[in-house]
SERO-4910 file (N, C-alpha, C, O; in steps of 0.05 Angstrom, whole numbers):
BEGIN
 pado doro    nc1    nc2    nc3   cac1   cac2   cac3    cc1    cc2    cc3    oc1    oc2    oc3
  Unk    A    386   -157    -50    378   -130    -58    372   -113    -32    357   -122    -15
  Unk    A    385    -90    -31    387    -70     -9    353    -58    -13    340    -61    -34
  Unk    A    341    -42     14    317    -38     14    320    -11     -4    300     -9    -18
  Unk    A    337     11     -8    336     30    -21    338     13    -59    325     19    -79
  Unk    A    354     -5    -57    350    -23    -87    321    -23    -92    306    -18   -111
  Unk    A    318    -33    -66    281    -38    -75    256     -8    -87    236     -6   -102
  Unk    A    269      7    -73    254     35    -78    262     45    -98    252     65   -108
  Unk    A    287     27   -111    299     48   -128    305     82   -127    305     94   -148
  Unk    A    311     93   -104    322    109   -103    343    104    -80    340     87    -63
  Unk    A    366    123    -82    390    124    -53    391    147    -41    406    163    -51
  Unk    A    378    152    -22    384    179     -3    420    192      8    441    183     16
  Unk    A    408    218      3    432    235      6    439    232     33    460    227     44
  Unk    A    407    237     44    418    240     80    406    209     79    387    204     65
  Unk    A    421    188     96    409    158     94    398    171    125    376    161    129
  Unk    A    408    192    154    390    199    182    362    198    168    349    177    173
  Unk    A    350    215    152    326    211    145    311    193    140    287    194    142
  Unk    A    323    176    134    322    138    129    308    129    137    286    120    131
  Unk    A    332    134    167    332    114    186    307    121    212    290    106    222
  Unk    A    313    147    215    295    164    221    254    154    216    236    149    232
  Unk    A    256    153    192    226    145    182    225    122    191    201    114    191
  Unk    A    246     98    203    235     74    210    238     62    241    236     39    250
  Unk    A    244     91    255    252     87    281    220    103    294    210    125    291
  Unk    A    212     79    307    181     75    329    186     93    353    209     91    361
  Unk    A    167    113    367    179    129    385    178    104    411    186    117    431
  Unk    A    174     86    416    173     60    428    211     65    435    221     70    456
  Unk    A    226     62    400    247     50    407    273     77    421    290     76    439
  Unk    A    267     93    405    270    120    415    275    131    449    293    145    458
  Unk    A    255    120    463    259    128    483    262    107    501    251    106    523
  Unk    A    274     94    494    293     74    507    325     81    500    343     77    516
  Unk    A    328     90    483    359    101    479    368    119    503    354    134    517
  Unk    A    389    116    504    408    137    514    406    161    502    405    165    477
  Unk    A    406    178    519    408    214    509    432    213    489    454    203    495
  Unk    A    424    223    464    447    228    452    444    211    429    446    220    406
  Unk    A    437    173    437    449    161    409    423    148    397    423    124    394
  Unk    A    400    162    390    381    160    384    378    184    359    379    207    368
  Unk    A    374    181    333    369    210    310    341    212    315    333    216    293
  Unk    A    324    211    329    294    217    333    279    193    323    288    170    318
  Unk    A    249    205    323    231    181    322    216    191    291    223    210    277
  Unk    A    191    172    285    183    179    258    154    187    260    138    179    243
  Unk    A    146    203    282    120    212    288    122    246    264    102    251    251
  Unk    A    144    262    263    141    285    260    137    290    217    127    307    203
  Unk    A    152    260    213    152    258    191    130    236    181    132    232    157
  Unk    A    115    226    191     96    213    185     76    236    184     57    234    169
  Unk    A     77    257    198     55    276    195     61    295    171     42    308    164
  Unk    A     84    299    156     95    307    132     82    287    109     72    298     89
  Unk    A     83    255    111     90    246     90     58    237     88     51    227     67
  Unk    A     43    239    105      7    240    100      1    268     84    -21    268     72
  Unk    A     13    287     82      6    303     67     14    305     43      0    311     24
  Unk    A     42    299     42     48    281     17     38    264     -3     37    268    -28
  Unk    A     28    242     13      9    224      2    -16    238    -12    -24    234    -35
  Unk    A    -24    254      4    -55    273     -7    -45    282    -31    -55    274    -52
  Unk    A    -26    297    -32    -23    307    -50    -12    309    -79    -14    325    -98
  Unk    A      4    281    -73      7    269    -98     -6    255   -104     -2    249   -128
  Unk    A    -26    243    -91    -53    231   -104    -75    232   -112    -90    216   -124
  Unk    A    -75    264   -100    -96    276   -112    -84    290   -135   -103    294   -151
  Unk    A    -67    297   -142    -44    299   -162    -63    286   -190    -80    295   -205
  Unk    A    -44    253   -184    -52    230   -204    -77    228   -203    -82    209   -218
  Unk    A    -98    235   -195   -123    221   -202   -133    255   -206   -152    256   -191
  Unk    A   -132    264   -210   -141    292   -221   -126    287   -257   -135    292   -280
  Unk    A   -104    277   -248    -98    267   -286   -111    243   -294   -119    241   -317
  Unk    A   -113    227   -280   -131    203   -293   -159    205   -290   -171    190   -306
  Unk    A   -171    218   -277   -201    227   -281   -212    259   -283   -225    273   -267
  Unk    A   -206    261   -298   -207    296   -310   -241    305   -306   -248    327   -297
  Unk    A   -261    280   -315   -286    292   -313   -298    281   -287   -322    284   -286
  Unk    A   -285    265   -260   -290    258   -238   -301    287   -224   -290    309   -228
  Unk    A   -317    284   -211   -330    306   -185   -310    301   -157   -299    282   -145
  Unk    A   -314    327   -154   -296    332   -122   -301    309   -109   -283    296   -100
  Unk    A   -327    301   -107   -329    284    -84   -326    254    -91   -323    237    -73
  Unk    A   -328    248   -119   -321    218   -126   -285    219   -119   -272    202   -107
  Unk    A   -274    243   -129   -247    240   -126   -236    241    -89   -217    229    -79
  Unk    A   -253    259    -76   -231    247    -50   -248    219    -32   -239    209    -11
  Unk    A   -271    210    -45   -269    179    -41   -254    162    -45   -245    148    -27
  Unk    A   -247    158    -79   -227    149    -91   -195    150    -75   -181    129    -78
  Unk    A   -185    169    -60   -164    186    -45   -172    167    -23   -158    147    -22
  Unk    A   -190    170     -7   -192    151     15   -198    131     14   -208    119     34
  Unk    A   -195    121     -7   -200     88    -14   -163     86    -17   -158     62    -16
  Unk    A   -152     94    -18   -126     95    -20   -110    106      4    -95     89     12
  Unk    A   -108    123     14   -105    131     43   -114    126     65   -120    144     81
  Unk    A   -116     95     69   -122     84     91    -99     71    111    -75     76    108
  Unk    A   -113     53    133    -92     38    135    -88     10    132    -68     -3    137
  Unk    A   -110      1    122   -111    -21    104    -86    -19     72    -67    -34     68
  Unk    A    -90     -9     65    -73    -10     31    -51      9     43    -35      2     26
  Unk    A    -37     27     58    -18     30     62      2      6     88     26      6     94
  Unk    A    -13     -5     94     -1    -26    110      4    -43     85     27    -51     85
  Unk    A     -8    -51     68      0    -60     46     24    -64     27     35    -84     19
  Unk    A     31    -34     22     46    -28     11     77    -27     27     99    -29     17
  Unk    A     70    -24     54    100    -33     74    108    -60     73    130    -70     77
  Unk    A     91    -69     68     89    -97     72    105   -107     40    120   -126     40
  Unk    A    100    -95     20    111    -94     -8    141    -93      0    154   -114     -5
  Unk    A    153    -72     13    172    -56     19    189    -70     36    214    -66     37
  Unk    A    174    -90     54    189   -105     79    196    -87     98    218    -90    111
  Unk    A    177    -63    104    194    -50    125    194    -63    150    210    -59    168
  Unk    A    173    -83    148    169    -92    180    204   -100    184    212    -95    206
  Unk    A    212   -105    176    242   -122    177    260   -100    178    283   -108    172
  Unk    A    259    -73    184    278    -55    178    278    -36    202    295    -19    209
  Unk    A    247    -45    215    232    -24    234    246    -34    267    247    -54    282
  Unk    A    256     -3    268    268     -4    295    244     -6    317    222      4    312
  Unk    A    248    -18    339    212    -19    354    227    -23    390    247    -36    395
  Unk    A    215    -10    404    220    -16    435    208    -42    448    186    -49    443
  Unk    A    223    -53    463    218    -72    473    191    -94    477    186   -118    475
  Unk    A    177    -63    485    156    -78    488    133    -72    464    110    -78    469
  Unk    A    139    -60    438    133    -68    414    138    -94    399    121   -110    390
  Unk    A    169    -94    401    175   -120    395    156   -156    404    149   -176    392
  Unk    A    155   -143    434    144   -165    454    109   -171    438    100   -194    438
  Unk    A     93   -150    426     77   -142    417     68   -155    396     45   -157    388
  Unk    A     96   -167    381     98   -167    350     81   -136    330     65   -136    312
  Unk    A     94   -114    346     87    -87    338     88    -88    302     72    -78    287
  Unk    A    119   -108    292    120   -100    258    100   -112    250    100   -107    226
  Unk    A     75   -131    258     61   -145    242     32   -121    250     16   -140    249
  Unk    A     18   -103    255      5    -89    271      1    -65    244     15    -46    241
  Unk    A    -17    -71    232    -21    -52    211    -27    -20    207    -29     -5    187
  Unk    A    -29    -15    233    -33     15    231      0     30    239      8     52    231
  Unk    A     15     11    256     41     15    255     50     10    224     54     32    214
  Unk    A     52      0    215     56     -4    191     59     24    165     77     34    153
  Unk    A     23     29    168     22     48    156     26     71    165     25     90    149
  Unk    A     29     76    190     49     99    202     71     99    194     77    121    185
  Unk    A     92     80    193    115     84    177    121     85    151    144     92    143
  Unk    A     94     75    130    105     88    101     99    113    107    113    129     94
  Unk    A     81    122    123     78    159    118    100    166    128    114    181    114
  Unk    A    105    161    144    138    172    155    159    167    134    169    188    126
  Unk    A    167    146    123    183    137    106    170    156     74    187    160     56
  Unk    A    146    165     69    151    187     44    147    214     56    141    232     41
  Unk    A    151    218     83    152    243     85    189    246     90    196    269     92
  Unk    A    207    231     92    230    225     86    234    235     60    241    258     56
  Unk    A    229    219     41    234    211     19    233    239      8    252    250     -4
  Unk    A    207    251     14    204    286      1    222    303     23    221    328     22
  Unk    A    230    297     32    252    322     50    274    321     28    283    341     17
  Unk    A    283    289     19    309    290     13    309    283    -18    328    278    -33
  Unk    A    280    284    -24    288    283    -54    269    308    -70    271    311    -94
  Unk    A    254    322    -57    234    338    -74    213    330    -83    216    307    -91
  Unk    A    192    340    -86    164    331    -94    170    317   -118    171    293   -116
  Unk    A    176    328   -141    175    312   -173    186    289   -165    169    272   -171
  Unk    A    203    279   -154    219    257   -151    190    241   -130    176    222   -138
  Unk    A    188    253   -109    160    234    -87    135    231   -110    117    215   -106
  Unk    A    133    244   -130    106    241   -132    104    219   -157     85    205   -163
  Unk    A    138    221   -174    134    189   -191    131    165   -172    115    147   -177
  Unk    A    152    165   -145    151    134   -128    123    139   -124    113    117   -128
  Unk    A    104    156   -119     69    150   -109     61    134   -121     52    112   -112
  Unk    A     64    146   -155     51    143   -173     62    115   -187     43    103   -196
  Unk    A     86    103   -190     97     82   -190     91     60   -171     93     36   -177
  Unk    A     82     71   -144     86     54   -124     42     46   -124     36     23   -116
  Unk    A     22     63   -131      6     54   -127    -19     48   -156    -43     46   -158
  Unk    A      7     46   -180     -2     51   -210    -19     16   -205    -42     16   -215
  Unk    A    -15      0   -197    -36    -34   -195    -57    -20   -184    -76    -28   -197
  Unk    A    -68      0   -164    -87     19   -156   -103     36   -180   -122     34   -196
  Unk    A    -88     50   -174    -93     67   -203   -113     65   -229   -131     79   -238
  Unk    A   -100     38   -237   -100     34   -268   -129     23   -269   -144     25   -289
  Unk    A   -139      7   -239   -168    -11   -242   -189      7   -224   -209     -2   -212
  Unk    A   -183     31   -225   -198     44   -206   -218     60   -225   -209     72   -245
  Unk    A   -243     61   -220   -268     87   -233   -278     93   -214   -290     79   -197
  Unk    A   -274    124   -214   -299    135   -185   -320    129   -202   -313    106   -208
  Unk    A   -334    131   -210   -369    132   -209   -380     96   -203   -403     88   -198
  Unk    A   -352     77   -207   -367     53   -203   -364     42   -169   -379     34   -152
  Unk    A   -342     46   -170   -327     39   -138   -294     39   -138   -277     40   -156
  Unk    A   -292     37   -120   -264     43   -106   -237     13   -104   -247    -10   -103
  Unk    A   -219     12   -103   -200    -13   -100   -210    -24    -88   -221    -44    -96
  Unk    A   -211    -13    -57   -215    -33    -43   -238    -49    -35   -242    -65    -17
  Unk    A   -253    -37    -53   -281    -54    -48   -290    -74    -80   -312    -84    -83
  Unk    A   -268    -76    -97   -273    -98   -112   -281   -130   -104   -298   -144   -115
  Unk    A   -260   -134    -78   -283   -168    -78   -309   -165    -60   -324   -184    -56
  Unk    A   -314   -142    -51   -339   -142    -33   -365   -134    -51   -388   -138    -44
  Unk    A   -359   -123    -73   -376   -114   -104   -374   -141   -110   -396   -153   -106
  Unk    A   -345   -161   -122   -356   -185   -127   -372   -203   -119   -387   -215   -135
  Unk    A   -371   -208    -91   -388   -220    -82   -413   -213    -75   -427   -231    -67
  Unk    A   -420   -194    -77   -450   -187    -77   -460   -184   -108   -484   -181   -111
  Unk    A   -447   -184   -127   -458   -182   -150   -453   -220   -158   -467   -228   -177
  Unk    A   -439   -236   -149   -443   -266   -165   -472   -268   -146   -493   -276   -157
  Unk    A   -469   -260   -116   -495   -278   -107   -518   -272   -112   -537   -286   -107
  Unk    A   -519   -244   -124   -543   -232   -145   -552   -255   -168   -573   -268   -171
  Unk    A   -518   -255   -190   -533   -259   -203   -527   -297   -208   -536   -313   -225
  Unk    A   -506   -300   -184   -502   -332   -205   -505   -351   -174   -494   -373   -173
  Unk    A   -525   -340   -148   -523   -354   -125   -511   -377   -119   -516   -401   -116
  Unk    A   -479   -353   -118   -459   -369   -103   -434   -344    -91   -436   -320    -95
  Unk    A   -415   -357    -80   -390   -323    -78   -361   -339    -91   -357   -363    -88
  Unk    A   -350   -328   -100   -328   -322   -108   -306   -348    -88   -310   -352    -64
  Unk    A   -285   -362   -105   -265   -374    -94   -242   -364    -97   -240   -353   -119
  Unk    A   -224   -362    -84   -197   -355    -94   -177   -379    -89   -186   -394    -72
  Unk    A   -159   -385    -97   -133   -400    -98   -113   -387   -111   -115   -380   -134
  Unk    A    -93   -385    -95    -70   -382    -96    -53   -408   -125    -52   -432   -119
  Unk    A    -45   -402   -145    -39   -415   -172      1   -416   -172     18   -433   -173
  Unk    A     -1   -385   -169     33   -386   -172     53   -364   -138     48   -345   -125
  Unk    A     71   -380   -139     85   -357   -119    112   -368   -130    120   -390   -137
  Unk    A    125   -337   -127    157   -340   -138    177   -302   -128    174   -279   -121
  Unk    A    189   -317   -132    216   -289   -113    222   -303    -94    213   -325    -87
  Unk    A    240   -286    -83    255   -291    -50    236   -277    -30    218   -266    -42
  Unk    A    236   -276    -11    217   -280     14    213   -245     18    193   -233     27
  Unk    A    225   -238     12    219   -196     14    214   -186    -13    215   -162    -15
  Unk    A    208   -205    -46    197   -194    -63    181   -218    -80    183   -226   -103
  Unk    A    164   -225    -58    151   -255    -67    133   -235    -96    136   -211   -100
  Unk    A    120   -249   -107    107   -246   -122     80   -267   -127     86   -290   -133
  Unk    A     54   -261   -124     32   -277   -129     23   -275   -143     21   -254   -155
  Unk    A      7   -304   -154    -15   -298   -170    -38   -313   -166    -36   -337   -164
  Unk    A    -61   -299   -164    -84   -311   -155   -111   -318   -169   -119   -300   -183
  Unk    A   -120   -333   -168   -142   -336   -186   -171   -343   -176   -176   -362   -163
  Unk    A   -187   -324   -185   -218   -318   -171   -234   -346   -186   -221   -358   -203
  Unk    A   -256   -355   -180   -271   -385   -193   -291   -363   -182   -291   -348   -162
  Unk    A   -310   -368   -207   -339   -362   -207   -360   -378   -215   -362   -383   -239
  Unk    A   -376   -388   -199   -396   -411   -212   -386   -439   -223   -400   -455   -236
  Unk    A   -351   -443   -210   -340   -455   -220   -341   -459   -263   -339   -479   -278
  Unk    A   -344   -444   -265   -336   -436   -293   -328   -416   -298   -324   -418   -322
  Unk    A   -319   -392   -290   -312   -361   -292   -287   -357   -283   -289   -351   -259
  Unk    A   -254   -359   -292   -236   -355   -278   -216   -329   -290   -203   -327   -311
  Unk    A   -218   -315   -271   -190   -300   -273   -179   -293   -265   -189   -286   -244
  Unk    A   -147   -285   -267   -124   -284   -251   -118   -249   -241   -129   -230   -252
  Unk    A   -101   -247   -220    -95   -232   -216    -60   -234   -204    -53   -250   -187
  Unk    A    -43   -217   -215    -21   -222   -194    -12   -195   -183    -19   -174   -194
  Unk    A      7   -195   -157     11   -172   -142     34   -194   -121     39   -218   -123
  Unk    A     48   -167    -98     63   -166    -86     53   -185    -66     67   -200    -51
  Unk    A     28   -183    -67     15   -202    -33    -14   -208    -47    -26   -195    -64
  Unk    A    -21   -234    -30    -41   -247    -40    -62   -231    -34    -83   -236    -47
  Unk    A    -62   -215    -20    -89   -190    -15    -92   -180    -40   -113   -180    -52
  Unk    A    -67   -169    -49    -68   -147    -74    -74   -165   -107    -82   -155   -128
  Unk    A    -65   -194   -100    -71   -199   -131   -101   -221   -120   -103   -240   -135
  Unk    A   -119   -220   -100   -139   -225   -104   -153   -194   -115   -166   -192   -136
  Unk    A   -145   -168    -92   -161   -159   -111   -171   -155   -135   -194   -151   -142
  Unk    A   -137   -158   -155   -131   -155   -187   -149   -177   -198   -163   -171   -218
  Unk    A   -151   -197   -188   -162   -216   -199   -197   -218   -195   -209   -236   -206
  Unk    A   -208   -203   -181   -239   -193   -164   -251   -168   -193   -271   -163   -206
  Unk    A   -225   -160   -192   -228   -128   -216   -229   -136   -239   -246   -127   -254
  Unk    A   -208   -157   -250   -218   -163   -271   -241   -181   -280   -248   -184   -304
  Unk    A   -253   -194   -257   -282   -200   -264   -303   -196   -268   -319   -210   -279
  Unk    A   -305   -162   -250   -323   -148   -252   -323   -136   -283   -343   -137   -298
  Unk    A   -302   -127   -289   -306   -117   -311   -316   -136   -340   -331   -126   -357
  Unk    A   -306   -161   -341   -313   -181   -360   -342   -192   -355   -358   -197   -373
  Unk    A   -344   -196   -327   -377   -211   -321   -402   -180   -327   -420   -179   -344
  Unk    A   -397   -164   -313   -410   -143   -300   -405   -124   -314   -414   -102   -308
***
């Protein structure tokens, strides 16, 4: 499966593409001429992007949320923790053009590079496809976010750090995880993970990376224990 298979969409202009995954590292090592630019100008496009289709969707999923629970919620999501995430979903590291001494670096494993290039890669995506079109991949691409999130209780990414301070409240002990199932090919593994509480309390979570389905699996305990 081709990486646009994976996005399910195919670009008109594929320069824009390529563009969103080219490091100014690799860029200026090219020769005048056979280089289409780097992905600094559109990473500063596709951060606004992001804002805005996400404040979009969570203005529809929390209608009676306050300004300020909602752009927590937004920056619980616009980091570079959970957008390194989501490249990582995507496999860009494997796609990402990088200069030498990025490479030397192991620059694709380097998370804030990372999440510099999905912003780059959806401020692409909205050049060449239009907002309605960017703002379903957002909303498709961060609906496992989404769906377990309440501003007034807390935010994604602080579900196992809530778990674990609420078992050692109340059941003095923290949270286990194990890894139960893994399946796909190596750029669309799929996990599933499972939280132990008090060694009697288990539930699962699955996601793209064992980060994301511990969280799923942290969220759904809060909500059943707590």
């Amino acid at each position: 499966m081709t990486f646009q298979q994976r996005i399910g969409y195919q670009f008109n202009d594929i320069t824009l593409l390529e563009q969103s995954l080219t490091h100014k590292s690799f860029h200026n090592e090219q020769a005048e001429g056979l280089s289409l630019g780097h992905n600094e100008r559109l990473e500063f496009l596709g951060d606004a992007v992001l804002d805005l289709a996400l404040s979009d969707s969570l203005m529809k999923a929390f209608p009676e949320a306050t300004e300020g629970e909602l752009s927590k919620v937004r920056a619980s999501l616009v980091n570079e923790t959970v957008l390194a995430e989501v490249a990582r979903m995507f496999d860009m590291a494997r796609l990402l053009r990088l200069g030498k001494g990025e490479v030397l670096t192991k620059g694709a494993e380097k998370p804030r590079l990372l999440a510099s290039t999905f912003e780059a890669f959806v401020g692409a995506f909205y050049l060449d496809a239009g907002y309605e079109k960017s703002y379903e991949f957002v909303q498709n691409v961060f609906e496992p976010w989404l769906e377990r999130m309440d501003p007034k209780k807390g935010y994604f990414t602080d579900y196992k750090t809530r778990l674990q301070e609420m078992t050692q409240e109340k059941f003095k002990c923290i949270p286990q995880y194990k890894t139960i199932n893994e399946s796909g090919p190596d750029h669309e593994k799929i996990f599933v993970v499972e939280v132990i509480i008090n060694k009697e309390y288990r539930y699962q979570g699955q996601g793209r990376s064992k980060k994301q389905a511990e969280q799923l699996a942290a969220g759904k305990a809060l909500e059943e224990l707590f």
